[in-house]
C-alpha positions as protocol buffer text, in pm:
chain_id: "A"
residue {
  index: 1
  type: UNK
  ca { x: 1761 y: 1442 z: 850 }
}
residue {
  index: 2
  type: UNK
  ca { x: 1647 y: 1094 z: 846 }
}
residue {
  index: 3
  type: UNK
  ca { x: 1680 y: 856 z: 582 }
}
residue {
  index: 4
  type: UNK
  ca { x: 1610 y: 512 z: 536 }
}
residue {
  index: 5
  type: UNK
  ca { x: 1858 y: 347 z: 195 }
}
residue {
  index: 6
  type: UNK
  ca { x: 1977 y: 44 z: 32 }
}
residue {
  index: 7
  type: UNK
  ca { x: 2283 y: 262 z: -57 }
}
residue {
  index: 8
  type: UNK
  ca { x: 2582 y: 261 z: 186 }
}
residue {
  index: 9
  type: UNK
  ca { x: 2649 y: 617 z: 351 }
}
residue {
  index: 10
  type: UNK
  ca { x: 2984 y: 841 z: 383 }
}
residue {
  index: 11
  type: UNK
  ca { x: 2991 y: 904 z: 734 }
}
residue {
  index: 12
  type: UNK
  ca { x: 3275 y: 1199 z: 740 }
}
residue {
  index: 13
  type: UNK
  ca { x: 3047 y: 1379 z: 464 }
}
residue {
  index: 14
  type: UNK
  ca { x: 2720 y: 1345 z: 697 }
}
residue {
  index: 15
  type: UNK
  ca { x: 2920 y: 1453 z: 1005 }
}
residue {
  index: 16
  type: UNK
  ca { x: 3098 y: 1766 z: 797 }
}
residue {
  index: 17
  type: UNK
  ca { x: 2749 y: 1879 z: 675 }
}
residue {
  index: 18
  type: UNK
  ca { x: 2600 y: 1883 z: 1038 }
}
residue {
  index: 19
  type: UNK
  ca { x: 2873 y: 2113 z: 1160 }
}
residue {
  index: 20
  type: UNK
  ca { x: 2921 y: 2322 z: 820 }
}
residue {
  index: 21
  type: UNK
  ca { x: 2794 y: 2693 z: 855 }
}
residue {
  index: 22
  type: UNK
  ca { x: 2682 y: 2648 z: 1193 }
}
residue {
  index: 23
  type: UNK
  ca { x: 2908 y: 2831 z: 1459 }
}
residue {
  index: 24
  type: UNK
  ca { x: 2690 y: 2727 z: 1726 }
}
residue {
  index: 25
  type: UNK
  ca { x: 2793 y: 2342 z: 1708 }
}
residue {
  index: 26
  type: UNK
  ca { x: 3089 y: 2273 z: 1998 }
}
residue {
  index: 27
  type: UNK
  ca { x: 2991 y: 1893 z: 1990 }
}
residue {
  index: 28
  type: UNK
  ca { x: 2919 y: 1569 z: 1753 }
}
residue {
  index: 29
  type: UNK
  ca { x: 2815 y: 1260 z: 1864 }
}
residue {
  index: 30
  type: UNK
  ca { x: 2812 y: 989 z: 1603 }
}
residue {
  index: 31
  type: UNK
  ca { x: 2776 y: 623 z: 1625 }
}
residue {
  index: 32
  type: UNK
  ca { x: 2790 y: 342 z: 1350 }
}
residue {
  index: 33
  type: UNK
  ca { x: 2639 y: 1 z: 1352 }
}
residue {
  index: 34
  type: UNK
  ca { x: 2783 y: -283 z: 1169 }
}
residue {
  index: 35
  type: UNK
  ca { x: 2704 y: -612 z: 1064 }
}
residue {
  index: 36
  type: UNK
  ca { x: 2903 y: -863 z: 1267 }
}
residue {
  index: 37
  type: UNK
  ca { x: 2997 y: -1228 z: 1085 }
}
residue {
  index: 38
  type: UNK
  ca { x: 2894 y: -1381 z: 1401 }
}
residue {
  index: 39
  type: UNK
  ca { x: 2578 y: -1332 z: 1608 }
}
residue {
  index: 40
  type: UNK
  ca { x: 2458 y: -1573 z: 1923 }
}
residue {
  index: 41
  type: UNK
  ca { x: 2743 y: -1806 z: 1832 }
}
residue {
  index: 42
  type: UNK
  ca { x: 2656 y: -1888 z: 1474 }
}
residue {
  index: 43
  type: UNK
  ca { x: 2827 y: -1730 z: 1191 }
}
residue {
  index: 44
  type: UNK
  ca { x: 2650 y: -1504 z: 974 }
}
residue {
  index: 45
  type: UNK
  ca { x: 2679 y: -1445 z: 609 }
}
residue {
  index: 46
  type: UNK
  ca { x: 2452 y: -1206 z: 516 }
}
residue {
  index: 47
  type: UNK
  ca { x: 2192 y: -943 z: 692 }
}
residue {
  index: 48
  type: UNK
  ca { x: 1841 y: -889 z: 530 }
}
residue {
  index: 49
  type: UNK
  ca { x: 1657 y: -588 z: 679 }
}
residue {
  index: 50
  type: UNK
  ca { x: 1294 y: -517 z: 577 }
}
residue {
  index: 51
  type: UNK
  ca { x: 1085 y: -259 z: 654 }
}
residue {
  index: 52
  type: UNK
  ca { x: 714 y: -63 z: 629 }
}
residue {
  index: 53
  type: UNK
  ca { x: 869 y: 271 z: 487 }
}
residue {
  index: 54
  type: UNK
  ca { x: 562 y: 508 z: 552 }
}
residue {
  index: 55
  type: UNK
  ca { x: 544 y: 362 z: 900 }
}
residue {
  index: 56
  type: UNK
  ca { x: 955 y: 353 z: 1001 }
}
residue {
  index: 57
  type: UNK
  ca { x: 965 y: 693 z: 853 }
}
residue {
  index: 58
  type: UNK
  ca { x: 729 y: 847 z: 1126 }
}
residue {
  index: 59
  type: UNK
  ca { x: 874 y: 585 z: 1405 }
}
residue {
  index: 60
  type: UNK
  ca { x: 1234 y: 727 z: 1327 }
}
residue {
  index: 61
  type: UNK
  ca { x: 1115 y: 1075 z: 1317 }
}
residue {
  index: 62
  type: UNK
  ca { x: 873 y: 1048 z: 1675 }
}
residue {
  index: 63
  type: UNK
  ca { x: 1252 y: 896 z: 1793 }
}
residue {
  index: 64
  type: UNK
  ca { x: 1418 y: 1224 z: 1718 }
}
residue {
  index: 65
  type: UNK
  ca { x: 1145 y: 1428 z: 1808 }
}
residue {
  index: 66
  type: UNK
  ca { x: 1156 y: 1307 z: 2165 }
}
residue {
  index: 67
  type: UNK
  ca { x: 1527 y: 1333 z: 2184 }
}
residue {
  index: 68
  type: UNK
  ca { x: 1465 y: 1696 z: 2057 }
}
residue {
  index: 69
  type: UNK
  ca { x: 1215 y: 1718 z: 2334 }
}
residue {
  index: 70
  type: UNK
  ca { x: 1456 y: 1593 z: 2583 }
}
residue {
  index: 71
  type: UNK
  ca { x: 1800 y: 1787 z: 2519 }
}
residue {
  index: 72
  type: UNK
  ca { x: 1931 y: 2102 z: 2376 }
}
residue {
  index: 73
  type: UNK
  ca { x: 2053 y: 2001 z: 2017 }
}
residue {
  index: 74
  type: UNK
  ca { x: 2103 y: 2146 z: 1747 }
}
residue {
  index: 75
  type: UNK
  ca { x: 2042 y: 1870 z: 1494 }
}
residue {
  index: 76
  type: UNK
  ca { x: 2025 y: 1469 z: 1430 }
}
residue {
  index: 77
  type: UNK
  ca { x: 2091 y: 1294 z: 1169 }
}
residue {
  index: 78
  type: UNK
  ca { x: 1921 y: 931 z: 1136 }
}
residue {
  index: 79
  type: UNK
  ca { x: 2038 y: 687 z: 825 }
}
residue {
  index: 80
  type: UNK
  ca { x: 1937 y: 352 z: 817 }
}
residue {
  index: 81
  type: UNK
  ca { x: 2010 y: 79 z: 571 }
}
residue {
  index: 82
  type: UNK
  ca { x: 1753 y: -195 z: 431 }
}
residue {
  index: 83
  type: UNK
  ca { x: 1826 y: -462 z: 205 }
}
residue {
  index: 84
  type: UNK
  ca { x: 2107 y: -750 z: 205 }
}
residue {
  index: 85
  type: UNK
  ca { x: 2390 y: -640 z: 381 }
}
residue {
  index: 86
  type: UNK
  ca { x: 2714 y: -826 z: 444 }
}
residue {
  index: 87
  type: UNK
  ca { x: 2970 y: -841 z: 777 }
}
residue {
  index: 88
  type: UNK
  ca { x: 3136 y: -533 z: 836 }
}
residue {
  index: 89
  type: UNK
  ca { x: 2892 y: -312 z: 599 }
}
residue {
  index: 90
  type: UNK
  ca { x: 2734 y: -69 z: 801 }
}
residue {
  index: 91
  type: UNK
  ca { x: 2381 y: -39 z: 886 }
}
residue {
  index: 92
  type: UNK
  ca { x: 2303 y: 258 z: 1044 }
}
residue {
  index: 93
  type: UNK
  ca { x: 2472 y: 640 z: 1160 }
}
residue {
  index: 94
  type: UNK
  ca { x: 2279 y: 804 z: 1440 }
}
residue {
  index: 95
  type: UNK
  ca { x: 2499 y: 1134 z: 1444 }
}
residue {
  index: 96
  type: UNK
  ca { x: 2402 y: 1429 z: 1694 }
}
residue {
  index: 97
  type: UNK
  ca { x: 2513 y: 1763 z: 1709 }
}
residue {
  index: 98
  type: UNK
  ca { x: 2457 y: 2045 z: 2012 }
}
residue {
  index: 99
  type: UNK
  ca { x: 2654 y: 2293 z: 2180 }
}
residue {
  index: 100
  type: UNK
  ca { x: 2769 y: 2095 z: 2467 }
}
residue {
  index: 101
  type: UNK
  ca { x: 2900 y: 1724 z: 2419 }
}
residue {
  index: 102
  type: UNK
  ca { x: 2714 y: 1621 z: 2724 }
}
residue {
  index: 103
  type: UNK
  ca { x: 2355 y: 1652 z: 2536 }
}
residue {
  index: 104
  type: UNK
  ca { x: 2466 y: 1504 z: 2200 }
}
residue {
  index: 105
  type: UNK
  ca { x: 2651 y: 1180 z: 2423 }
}
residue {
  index: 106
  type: UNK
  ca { x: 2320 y: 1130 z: 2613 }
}
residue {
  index: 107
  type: UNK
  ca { x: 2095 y: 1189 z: 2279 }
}
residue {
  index: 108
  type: UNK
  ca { x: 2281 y: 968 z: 2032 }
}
residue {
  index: 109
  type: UNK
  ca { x: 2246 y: 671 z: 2309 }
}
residue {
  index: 110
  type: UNK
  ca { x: 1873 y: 769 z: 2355 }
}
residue {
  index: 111
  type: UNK
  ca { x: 1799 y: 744 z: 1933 }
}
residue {
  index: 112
  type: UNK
  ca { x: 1977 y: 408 z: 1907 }
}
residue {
  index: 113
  type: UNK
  ca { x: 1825 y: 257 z: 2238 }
}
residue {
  index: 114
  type: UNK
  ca { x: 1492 y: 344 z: 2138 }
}
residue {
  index: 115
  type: UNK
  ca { x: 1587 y: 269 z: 1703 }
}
residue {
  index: 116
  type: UNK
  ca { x: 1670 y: -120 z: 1832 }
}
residue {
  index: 117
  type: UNK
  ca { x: 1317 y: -141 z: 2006 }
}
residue {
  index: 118
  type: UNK
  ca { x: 1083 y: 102 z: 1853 }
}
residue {
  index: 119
  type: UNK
  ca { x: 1166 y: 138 z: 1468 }
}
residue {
  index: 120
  type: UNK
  ca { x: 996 y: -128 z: 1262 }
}
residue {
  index: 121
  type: UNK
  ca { x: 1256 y: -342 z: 1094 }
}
residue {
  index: 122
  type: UNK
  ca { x: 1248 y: -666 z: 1063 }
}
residue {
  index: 123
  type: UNK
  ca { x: 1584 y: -870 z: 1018 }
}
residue {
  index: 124
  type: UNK
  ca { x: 1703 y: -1178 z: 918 }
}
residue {
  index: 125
  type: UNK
  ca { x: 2040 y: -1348 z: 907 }
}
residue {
  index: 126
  type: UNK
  ca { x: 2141 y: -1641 z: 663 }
}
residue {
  index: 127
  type: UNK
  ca { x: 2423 y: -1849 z: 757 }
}
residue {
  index: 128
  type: UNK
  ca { x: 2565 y: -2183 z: 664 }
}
residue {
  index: 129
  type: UNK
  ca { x: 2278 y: -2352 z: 782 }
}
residue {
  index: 130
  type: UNK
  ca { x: 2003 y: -2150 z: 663 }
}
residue {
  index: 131
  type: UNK
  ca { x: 1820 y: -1819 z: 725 }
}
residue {
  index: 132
  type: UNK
  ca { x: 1662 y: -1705 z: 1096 }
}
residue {
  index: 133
  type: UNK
  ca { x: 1479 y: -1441 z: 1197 }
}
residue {
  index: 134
  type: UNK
  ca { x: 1610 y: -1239 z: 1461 }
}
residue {
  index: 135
  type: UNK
  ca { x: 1459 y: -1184 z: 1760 }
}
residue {
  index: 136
  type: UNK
  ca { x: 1420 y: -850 z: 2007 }
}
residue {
  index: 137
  type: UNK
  ca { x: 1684 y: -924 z: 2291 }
}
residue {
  index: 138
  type: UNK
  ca { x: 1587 y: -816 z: 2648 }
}
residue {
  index: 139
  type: UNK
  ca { x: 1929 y: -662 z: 2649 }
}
residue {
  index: 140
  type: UNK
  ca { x: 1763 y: -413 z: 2411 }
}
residue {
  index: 141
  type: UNK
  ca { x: 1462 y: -366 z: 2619 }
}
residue {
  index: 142
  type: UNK
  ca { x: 1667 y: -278 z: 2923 }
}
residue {
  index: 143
  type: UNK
  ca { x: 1877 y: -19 z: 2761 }
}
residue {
  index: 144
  type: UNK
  ca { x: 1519 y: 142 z: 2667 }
}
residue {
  index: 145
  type: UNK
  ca { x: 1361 y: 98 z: 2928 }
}
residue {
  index: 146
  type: UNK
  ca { x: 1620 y: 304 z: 3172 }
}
residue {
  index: 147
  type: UNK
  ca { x: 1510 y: 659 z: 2973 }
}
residue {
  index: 148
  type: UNK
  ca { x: 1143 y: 624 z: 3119 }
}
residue {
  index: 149
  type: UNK
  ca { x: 1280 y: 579 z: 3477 }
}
């Protein structure tokens, strides 16, 4: 399932519905992202994601494909929150379920290394002193770039 929502997300009712009915699932792998109040030392008051939604739709999707490709899972689960956010609201649940916890550990870090650099959203932060545009950190590159080695 992948969804892209202004609406926040319940997180134990996603994770319950991946392993509901299906005797087969021995492991979830979840992770949250949250907006922080401070980001390259400047405080941050509010988070403004935009995106394309016919084009982050397939991007999020070809993600989870490949991760399908990649590992024996059973299912993924992809939410990801647009609009103006505030600190500590989350942003986005990457949750992974397989038989073994080794496969849904090494495909929940594969969706969200390749969700910061390949899924077309475009952020910007507001603080004090105005609004930014964030840019793509190398950080994030690097952490991509390691599942193609």
């Amino acid at each position: 399932m992948i969804r892209v929502q202004t609406d926040d997300f319940d997180m134990a009712q996603v994770l319950d519905d991946l392993r509901k009915h299906n005797p087969k699932v021995g492991a979830i792998v979840s992770f949250v992202g949250l907006v922080r109040d401070i980001n390259d030392s400047a405080e941050v008051t509010t988070l403004t994601l935009e995106h394309y939604p016919e084009m982050t739709q397939k991007a999020l999707q070809a993600i989870v494909d490949q991760a399908k490709q990649r590992w024996d899972i059973i299912d993924a689960v992809v939410i990801h929150r647009v609009g103006t956010l505030l600190p500590t609201d989350q942003i986005v649940l990457v949750a992974i379920s397989s038989a073994h916890r080794q496969a849904a550990f090494s495909a929940c870090e594969f969706v969200m290394d390749y969700l910061k650099t390949q899924a077309p959203f475009w952020k910007k932060e507001t603080n004090s002193q105005g609004a930014r545009w964030v840019e793509a950190k190398a950080s994030d590159d690097e952490a991509q770039a390691r599942w193609t080695q």
